[in-house]
C-alpha positions in Angstrom: 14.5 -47.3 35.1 15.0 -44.6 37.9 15.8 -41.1 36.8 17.4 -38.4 39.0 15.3 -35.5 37.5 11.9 -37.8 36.3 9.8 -34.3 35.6 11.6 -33.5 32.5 10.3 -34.1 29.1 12.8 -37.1 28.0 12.3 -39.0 31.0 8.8 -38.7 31.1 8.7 -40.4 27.4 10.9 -42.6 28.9 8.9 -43.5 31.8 5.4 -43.8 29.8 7.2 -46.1 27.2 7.6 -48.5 30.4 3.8 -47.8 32.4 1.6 -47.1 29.2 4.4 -48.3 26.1 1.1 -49.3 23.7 -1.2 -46.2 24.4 -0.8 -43.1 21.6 1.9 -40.4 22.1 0.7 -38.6 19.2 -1.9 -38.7 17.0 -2.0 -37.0 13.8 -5.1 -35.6 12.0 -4.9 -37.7 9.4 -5.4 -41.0 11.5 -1.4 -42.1 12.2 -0.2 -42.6 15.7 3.0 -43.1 17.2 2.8 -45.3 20.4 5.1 -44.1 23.5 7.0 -46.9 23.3 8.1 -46.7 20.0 8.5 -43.0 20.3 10.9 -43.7 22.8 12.6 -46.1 20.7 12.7 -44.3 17.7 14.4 -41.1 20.1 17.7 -43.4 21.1 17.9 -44.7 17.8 18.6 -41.6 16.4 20.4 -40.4 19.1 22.8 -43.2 17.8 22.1 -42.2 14.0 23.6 -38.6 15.5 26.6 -40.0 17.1 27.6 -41.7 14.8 27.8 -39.0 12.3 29.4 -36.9 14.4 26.8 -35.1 16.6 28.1 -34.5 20.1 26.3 -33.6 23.5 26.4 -30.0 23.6 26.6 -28.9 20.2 23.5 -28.0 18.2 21.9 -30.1 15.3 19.7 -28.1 12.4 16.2 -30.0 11.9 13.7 -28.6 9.0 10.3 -30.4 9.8 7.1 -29.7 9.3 4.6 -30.2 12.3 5.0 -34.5 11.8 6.5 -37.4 13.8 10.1 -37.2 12.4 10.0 -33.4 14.2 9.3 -35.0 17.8 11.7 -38.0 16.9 14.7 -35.9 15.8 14.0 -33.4 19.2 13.9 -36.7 21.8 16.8 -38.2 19.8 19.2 -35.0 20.7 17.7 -34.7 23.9 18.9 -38.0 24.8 22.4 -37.3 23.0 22.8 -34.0 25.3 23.1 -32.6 21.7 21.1 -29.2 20.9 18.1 -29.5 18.9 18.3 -26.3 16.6 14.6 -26.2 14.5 14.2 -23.7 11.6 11.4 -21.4 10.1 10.3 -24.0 7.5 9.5 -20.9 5.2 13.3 -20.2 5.6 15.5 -19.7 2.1 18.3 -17.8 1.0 19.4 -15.5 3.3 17.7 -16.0 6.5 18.6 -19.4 5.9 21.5 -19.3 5.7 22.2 -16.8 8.9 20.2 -19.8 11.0 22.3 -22.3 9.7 25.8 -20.8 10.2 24.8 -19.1 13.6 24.1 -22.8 15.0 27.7 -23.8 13.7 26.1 -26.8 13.4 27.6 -30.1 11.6 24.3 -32.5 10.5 20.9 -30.9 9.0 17.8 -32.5 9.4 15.7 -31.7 7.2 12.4 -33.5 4.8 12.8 -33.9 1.3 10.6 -30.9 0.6 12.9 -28.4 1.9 16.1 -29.8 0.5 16.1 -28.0 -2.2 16.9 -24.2 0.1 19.7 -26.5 1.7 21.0 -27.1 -1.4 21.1 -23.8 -3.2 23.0 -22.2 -0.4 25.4 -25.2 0.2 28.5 -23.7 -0.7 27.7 -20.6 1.8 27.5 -23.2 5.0 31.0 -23.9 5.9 30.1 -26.2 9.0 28.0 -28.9 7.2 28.9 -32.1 6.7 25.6 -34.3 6.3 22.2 -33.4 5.5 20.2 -36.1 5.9 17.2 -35.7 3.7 13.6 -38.0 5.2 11.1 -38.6 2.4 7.2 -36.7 2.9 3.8 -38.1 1.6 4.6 -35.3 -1.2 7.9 -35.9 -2.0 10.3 -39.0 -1.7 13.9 -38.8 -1.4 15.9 -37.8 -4.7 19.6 -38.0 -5.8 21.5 -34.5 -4.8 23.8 -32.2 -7.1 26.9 -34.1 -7.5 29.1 -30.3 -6.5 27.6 -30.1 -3.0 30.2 -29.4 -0.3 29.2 -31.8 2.2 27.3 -35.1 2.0 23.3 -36.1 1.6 22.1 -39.1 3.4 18.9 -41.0 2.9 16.9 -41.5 5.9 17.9 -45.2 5.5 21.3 -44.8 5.3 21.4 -42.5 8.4 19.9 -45.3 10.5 21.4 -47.8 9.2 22.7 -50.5 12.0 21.6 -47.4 14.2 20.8 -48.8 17.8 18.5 -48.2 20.8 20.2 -48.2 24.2 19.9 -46.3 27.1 21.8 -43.3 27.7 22.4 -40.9 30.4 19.8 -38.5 31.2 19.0 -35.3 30.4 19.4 -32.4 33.6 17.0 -29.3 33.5 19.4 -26.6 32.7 20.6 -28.8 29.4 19.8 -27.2 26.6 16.8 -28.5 24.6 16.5 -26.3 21.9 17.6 -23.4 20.5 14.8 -21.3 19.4 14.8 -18.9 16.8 12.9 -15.6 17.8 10.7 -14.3 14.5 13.4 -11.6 12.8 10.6 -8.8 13.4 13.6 -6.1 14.4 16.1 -8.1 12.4 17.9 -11.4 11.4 16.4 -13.9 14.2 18.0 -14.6 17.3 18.7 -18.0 19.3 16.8 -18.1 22.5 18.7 -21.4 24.5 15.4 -23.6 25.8 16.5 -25.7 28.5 14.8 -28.6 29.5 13.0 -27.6 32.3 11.2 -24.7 31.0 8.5 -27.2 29.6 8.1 -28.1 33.6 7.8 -24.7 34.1 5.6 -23.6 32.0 3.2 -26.8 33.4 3.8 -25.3 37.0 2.6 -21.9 36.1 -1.1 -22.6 36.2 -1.6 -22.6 32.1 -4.2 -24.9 32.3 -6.7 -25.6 34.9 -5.4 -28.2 37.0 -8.6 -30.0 37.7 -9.1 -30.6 33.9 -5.0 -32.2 33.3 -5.3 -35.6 34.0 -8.6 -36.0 30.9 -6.4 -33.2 28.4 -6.0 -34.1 24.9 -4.3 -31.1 23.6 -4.2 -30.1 19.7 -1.7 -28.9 18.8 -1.5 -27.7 15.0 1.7 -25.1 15.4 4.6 -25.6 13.9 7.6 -27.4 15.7 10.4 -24.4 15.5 8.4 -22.7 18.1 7.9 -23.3 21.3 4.1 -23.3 21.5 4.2 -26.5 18.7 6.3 -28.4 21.3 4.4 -28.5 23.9 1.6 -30.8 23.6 4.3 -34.0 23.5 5.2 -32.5 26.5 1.5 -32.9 28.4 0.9 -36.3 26.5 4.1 -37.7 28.5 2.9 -36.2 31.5 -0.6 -36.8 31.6 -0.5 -40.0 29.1 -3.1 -38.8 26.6 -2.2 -38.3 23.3 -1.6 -34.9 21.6 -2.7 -33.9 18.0 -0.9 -32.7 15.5 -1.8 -31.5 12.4 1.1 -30.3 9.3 -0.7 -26.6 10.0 -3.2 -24.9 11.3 -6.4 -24.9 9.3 -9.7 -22.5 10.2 -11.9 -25.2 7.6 -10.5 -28.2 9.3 -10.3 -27.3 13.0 -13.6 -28.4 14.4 -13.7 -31.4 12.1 -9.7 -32.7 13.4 -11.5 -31.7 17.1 -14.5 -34.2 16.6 -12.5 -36.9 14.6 -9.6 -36.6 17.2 -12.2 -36.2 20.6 -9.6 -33.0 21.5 -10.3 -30.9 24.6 -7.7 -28.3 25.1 -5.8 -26.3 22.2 -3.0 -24.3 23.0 -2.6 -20.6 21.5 0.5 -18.3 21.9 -0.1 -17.0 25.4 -2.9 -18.5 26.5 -4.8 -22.0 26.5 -8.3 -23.0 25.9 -10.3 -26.0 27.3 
């Protein structure tokens, strides 16, 4: 495949999924991997899941993920719809959750079965919903919904079902990646709109030494809905070695994931270490 603008994030998945399909994307501290190739795969299959439930290029989509695969999977799969990933504060409820939600105007949520429950108790306050599809976690499986909700709950089978991968047109760098919710120090949060060439930019500004990119393996232990937690997908589809990921950073288990995972870089917010 030959991509007009082959620098940005998508098309760099894309790419690797063809040179280097079998090597690890991501590897997660507690031994999974997900392989580019089926990263890739898994991206236009729910880019198709979207669609079909009525995501369209250009409008955002609510995700609730914790720092896993399903985070990366659901941000490739609206890249390559043109939709607008739209991550939240996973410590969001009530309230603040509800201001996120609405502000998006979003129509599909997103979101593991562990946070279902905040969707749920402020359903009847989110008048732009119409699916929330709920993905099962290691602690929690999927789980019938209050009949009275205003919208419908999907599975995670049932929003892929007969969902396909094909290729789709590419992303450009001033599409909108993300929106990014600032941390509500001074207030209710704010969307910052992430294009897709800001990750490109932020590789071009010298964060790293250069001479060290090509051997980085970057952990990465931050959480999605910010923008320091999405970048080490970013340098694995660069630079084709894998980035680890861990649910949340952990003081007692950082130098064990860094042995176990042979880590050589670790991003913090505003700087990076090697």
């Amino acid at each position: 495949m030959t991509f007009k603008f082959p620098e940005l994030a998508p098309q760099k998945l894309a790419t690797r999924s063809q040179t280097n399909g079998s090597d690890t994307a991501l590897q997660h501290a507690d031994g999974s991997t997900l392989q580019f190739e089926q990263a890739y795969t898994d991206a236009l299959r729910w880019a198709d899941a979207l669609e079909k439930h009525g995501a369209r290029s250009g409008q955002p989509v609510v995700t609730i993920f914790s720092n896993s695969f399903n985070a990366f999977r659901s941000w490739f799969g609206c890249g390559w719809l043109g939709a607008i990933e739209s991550p939240v504060n996973t410590n969001y409820k009530g309230d603040w959750l509800t201001h996120v939600i609405n502000n998006t105007e979003a129509g599909i949520i997103l979101t593991e079965a562990r946070y279902a429950q905040s969707v749920y108790d402020i359903a009847d306050q989110l008048p732009h919903i119409k699916y929330c599809v709920v993905f099962d976690t290691p602690e929690l499986a999927y789980q019938e919904p209050p009949k009275s909700l205003p919208f419908n709950v999907l599975s995670e089978a049932e929003f892929l079902n007969q969902a396909v991968a094909r290729e789709r047109r590419e992303p450009e760098p001033w599409d909108l990646s993300s929106l990014i919710y600032t941390s509500g120090t001074t207030g209710r949060s704010k969307a910052v709109m992430v294009p897709w060439h800001h990750l490109t930019s932020s590789l071009q500004s010298g964060m790293f030494p250069r001479d060290r990119l090509s051997d980085m393996r970057l952990y990465s232990p931050y959480p999605v809905f910010h923008i320091t937690g999405k970048a080490g997908f970013y340098y694995a589809a660069v630079f084709g070695n894998p980035s680890i990921i861990r649910e949340a950073f952990t003081p007692s288990e950082f130098w064990t994931d860094i042995r176990n995972c042979q880590a050589n870089g670790n991003i913090q917010i505003g700087r990076a270490h090697v």
